[in-house]
N, C-alpha and C positions, 0 to 999 in steps of 0.2 A: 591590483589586477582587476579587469574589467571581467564580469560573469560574461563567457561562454556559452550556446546552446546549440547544438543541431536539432535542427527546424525543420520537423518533416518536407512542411508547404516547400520549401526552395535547393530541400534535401542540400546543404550544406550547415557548417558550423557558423553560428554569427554572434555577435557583440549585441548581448541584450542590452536594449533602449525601451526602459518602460515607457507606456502614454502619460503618467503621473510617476514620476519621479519620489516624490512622498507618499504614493500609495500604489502597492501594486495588486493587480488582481488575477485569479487564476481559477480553473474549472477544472477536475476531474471528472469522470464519469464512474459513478458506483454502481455500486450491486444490483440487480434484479434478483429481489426477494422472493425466491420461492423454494430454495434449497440451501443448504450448510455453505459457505465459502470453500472453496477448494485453494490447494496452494496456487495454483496460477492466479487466482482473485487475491490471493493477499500481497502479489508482487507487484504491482502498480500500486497498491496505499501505500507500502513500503519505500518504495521509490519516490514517489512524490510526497510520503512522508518528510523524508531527506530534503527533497528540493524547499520544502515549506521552512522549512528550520532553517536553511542556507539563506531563503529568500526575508525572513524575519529577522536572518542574525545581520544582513545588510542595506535594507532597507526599512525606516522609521515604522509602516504602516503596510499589511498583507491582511488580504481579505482571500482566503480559501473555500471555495465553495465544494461540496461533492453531495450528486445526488442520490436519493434510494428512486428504481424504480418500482413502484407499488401497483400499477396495474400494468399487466402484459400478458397472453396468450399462453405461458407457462407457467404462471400465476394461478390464473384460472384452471387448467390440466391440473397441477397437482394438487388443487384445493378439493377438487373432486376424487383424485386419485386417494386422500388423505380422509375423506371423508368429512372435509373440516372449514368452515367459511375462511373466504378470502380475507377478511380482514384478522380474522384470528392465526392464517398462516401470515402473512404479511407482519404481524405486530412478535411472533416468536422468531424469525427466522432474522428480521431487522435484531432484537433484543441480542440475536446469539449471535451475529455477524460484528455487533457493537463491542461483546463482549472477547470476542477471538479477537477483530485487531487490537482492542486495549492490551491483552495477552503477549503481543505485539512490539508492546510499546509504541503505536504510532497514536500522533498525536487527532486529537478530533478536530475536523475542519472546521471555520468559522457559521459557516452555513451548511445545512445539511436541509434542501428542503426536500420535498415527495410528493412525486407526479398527480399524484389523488387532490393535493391542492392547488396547483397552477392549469386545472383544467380549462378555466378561464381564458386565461392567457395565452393559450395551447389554439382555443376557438377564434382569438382576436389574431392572430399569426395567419392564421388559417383562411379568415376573410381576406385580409392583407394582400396575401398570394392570391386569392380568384380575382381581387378586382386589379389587380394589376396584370390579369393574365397567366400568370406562373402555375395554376391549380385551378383543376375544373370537377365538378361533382357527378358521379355518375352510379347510379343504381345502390346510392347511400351510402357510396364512399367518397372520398376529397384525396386527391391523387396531384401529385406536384408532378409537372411536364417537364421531364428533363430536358427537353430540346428547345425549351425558352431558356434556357442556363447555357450561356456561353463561353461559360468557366469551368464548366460541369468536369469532375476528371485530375482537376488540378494537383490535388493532394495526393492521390493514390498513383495517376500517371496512368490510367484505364481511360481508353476512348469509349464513347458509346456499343462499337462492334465487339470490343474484349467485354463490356456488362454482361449484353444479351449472352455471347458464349459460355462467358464464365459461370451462367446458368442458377447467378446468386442475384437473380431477379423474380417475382412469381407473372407467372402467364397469366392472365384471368381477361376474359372477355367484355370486362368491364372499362380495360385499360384503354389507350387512345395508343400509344405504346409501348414496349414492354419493357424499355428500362423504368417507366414511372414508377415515382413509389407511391407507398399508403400515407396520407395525413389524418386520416379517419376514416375509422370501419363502423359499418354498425354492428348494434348488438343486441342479440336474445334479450329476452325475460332473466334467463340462468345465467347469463352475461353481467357487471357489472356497467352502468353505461349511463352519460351525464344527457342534456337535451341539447341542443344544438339547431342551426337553421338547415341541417340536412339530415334531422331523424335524432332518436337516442341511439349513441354511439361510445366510440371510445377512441382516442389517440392511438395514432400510429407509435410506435419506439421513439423513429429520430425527433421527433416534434416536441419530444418532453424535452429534451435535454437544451434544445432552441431555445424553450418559452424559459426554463428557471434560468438559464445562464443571463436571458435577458436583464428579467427579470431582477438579478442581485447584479450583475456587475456590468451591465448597461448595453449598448448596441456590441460594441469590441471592446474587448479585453486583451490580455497580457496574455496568457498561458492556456493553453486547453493539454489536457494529457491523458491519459489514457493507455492499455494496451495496444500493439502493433495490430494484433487482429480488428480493432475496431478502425482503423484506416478508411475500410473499404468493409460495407456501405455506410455507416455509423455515419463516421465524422464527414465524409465527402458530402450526403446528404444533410448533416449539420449546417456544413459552408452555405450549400445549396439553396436549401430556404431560409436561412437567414438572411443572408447578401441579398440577393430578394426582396426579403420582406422588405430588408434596411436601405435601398437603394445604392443597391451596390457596396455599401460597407465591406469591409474585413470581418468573419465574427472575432477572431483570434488572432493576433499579430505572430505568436510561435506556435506551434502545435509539436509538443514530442510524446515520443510510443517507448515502451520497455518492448525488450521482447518475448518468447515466448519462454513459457517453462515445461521441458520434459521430463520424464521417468526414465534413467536409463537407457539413453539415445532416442528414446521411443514418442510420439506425443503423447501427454496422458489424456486416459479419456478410461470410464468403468467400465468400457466390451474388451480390454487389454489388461483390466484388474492391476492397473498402477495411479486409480486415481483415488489420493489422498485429501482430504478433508483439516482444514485447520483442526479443527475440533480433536479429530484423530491424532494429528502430529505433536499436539498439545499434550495428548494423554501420555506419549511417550518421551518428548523432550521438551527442556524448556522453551520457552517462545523466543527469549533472547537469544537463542540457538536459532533458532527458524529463520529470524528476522536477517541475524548476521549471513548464514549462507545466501539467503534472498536477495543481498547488499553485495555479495562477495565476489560475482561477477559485473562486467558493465553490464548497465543498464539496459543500453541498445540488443544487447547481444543475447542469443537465445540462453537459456538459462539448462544445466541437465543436474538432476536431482538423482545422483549414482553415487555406487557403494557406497561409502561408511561418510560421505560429504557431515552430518549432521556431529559424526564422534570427532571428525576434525577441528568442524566450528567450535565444539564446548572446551576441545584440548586450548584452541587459540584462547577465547573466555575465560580458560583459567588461569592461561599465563597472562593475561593481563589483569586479570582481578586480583591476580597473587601479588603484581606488582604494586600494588593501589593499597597493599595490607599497614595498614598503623599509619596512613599520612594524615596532617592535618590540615583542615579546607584553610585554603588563600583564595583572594582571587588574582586571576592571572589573566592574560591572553592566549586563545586560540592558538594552533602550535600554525606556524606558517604556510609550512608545505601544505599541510594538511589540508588547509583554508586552499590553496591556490589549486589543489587539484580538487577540489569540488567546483569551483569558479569556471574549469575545465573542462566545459557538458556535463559534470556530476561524474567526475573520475571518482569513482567510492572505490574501485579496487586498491588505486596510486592513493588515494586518503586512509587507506587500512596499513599500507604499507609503512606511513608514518607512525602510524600507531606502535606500529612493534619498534621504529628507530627508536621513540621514546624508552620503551620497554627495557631496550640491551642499555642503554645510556642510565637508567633507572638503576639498574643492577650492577655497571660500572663504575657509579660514582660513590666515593666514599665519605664526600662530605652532606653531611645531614640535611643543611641548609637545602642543598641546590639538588640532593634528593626529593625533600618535600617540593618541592619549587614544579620540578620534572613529575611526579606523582599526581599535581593538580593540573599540569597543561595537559599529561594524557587522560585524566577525566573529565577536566571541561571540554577538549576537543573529540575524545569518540560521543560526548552528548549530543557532539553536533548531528553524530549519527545515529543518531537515538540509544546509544550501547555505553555501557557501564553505569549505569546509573541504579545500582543497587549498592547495599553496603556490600563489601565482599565476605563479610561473612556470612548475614543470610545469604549472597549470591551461593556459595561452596553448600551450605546447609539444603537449601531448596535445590538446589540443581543436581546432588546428589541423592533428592529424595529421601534423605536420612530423617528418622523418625525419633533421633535423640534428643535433647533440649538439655541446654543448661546445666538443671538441675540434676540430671542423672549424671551431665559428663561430669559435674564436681562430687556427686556421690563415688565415682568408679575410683575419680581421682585418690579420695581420701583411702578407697580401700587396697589401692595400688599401694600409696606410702603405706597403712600398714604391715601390705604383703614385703614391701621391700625390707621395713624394722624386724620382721620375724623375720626374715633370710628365705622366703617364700617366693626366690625369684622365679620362676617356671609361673607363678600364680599372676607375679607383677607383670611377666613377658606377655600372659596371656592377655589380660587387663588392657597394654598398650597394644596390642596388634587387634581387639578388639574395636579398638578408637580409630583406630589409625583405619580398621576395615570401616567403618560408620562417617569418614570424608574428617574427622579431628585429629589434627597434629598436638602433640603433649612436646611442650618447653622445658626442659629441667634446669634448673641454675641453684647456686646454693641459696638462693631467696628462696626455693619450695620449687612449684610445677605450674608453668602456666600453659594455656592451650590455647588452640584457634581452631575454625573450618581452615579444609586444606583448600 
């Protein structure tokens, strides 16, 4: 089956055709470092987590790129709100973002570069556009003329009259007009700010993500992705002054968006007190929990993080990690369906559903062989979705927080058999529902007592 992808740019579903056949390439856009990740930032790694491992499991050669940005106007605000230099928020706030999606399980991109090094690059983009017309300098800023863009729009489907209205443009009297955007601002002393032919300044947003994408994966690429909210202006100014820059080029051949994630119908946001933090959801559930619910709707589709969605996801994690108890590794193939609904735009809901056929058909069969057989297509196939990839026993131990080990369950054990030899059943009853309360099932058979996490 040929991969699938709805493609924002022509807003239908099409039959991906990489530019390189042997090597594909792709861009996310990451974090802006100055606060924790909240869950709507961890659903777009997630997501194109997924697509990276799809596009690796079928193509020889994938180059992933996703950037940090490290200098930006909120950046600066909380480093002062903090009381704390920018490079020291920037180097903790990167360190902890690293560390939640590891948490995660998603995988780290090939390249990860940060805006603070391609300033360079950023400046050379920038000339590009004044001498071709496209950006003109005015009062030490470098502003790109939307009305030399005669493509301008194309992504998002916003004419110049819907920008101006839509009021997610800044007015300043420095402009020539007011959809323009900023390519460079200047900046304070208290400002972070490189030298340049129009002052010490500093990059506008969209122009960072221009220069590294160049940069690592050349004029056009394969994939750009992203949330749905960076649509409009992000990426539409992406296109913008790139194609530009590039004489017209394509910067991305696909562009796809996840979409949004709410709180209980509601958008989250901290003045509605439903905005959750990785770090937070982490302290309360496992990450393989978070990641799966993240996964569990389509991609496209807005996402609502209501009642008990997280005590679902861990119920579903343990019927599949129960099933996965005593097999032993083979290798196999990818389970089929599973493969052909991610082929399918990244149908991950229709690839989880496989997941469970596996599961009942696990528990249906009674020959051992073709038990173990079915045990490893549904671990090497949810790998594909970053999911099962713990033993299932620490999965049960850790995910129930249980603070027992080993060594105390086979202490409890021994003292069970001798409450059962003295006829101390009430003591034995107590012993086993002790286990059984701390996430350990006890085995009896006349060989003795064996156990496991549940």
């Amino acid at each position: 089956m040929t991969l699938r992808i709805y493609n924002t740019l022509t807003r239908q579903k099409e039959a991906f055709k990489p530019i390189d056949s042997k090597h594909v390439k792709m861009y996310v856009c990451g974090p802006t470092v100055y606060d924790s990740a909240h869950l709507g930032n961890a659903r777009p790694v997630v997501v194109f987590d997924v697509l990276y491992r799809l596009l690796t499991h079928l193509y020889p050669k994938v180059t992933y790129a996703r950037n940090i940005t490290d200098v930006d106007d909120k950046i600066i605000k909380a480093a002062k709100k903090n009381n704390e230099s920018i490079d020291t928020l920037t180097k903790r706030t990167t360190d902890k973002y690293h560390q939640d999606m590891a948490a995660l399980n998603a995988l780290s991109p090939d390249i990860e570069p940060r805006a603070t090094q391609h300033i360079q690059q950023m400046i050379d983009i920038i000339k590009i556009l004044i001498d071709k017309g496209h950006a003109y300098a005015a009062e030490g800023h470098v502003l790109f003329s939307v009305k030399t863009d005669p493509n301008y729009g194309t992504l998002s489907g916003f004419d110049k009259d819907q920008i101006i209205s839509g009021a997610r443009v800044e007015v300043a009297p420095y402009k020539n007009d007011p959809e323009d955007f900023i390519l460079w601002k200047p900046s304070t002393d208290a400002m972070p700010g490189w030298e340049s032919p129009w002052g010490v300044g500093r990059p506008g947003w969209h122009i960072e993500c221009s220069a590294m994408a160049k940069a690592y994966l050349g004029e056009t690429f394969d994939i750009h992705g992203g949330g749905i909210d960076l649509v409009f202006p992000h990426h539409e100014n992406e296109i913008a002054q790139s194609s530009c820059c590039n004489d017209g080029k394509k910067l991305a051949n696909y562009w796809m968006h996840n979409g949004h994630l709410g709180v209980n119908g509601e958008k989250m946001s901290k003045s509605l007190g439903n905005f959750f933090t990785v770090s937070e959801k982490l302290s309360e559930i496992p990450g393989e929990v978070i990641r799966y619910v993240l996964l569990a709707t389509h991609y496209r589709q807005p996402l609502d993080w209501t009642g008990d969605v997280a005590g679902q996801a861990k119920n579903i994690l343990d019927k599949f990690y129960n099933a996965l108890d005593g097999n032993e590794r083979q290798v196999v193939d990818i389970n089929s369906g599973l493969l052909e609904s991610l082929q399918d735009d990244l149908n991950i809901p229709l690839a989880l559903s496989h997941l469970h056929e596996l599961v009942s058909e696990i528990h249906k069969t009674g020959d051992a062989d073709q038990k173990n057989k079915l045990q490893n297509e549904l671990r090497v196939s949810a790998n594909l979705l970053g999911l099962l990839y713990q033993d299932p026993h620490q999965w049960f131990k850790s995910a129930q927080g249980q603070a027992i080990e080993a060594g105390e369950i086979e202490t409890l054990i021994q003292q069970r058999r001798q409450a059962r030899a003295d006829k101390d059943f009430a003591l034995a009853d107590k012993i086993r529902d002790e286990l059984t309360a701390k996430g350990v099932v006890l085995l009896d058979s006349s060989d003795g007592t064996a156990w496991r996490y549940k």
